[in-house]
C-alpha positions as a printed Julia matrix, in Angstrom:
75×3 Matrix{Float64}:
 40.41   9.02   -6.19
 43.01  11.3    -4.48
 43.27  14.81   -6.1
 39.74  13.88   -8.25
 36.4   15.13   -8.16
 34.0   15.11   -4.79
 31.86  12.02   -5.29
 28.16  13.14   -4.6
 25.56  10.21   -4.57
 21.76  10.31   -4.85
 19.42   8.07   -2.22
 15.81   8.26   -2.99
 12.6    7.29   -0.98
  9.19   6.35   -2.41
  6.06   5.66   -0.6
  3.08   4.45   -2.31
 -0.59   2.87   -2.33
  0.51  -0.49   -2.15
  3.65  -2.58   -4.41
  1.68  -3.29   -7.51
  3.82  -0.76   -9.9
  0.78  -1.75  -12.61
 -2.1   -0.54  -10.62
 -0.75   1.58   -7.24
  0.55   4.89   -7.31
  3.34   7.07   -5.85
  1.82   9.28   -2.44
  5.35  10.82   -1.62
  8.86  10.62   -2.67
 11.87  12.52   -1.49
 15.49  12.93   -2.73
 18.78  13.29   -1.31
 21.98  14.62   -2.45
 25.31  13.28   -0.4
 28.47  14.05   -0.57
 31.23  11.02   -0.15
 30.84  11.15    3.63
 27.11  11.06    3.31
 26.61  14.44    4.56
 23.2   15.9     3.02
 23.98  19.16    0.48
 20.48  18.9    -0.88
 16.95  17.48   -0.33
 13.83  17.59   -2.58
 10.82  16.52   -0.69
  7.32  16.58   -2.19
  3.76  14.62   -1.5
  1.56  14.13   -4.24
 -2.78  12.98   -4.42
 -3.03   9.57   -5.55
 -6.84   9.85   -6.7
 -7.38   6.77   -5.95
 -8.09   5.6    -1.79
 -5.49   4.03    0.24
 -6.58   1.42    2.28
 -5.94   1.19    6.34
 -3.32  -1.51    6.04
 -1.12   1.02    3.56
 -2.15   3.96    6.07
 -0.39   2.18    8.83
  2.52   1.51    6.66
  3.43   5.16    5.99
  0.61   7.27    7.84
 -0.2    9.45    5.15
 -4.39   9.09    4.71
 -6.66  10.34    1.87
 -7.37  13.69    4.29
 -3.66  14.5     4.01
 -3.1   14.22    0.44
 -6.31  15.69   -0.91
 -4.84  18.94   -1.76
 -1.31  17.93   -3.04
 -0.67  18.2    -6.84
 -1.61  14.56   -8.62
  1.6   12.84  -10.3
């Protein structure tokens, strides 16, 4: 709308364990605030421990392993 408000949108990114939402669980997720030309004002980036193993086929998916995430806060 001409003369309105900036539009700002949100995209989001999840990686995870594996895609069973009952039983896997979030290893990193990251934010980003747009503006209407989809230039970044804002990014919140932030790994977290499972406690729970990933396996080598959801390794080589997003690289993270259980040595990298050992110390990061759990969900």
């Amino acid at each position: 709308v001409r003369g309105g408000p900036a539009k700002r949108l949100v995209a989001f990114d999840l990686e995870a364990t594996g895609l069973q939402a009952e039983t896997d669980r979030i290893v990193e997720f990251c934010f980003l605030e747009l503006d209407e030309n989809f230039n970044q004002l804002n990014r919140f980036h932030s790994l977290l421990c499972p406690g729970v193993p990933m396996s080598p086929e959801v390794i080589a998916v997003h690289g993270l392993t259980d040595e990298d995430l050992a110390e990061q806060p759990k969900f």
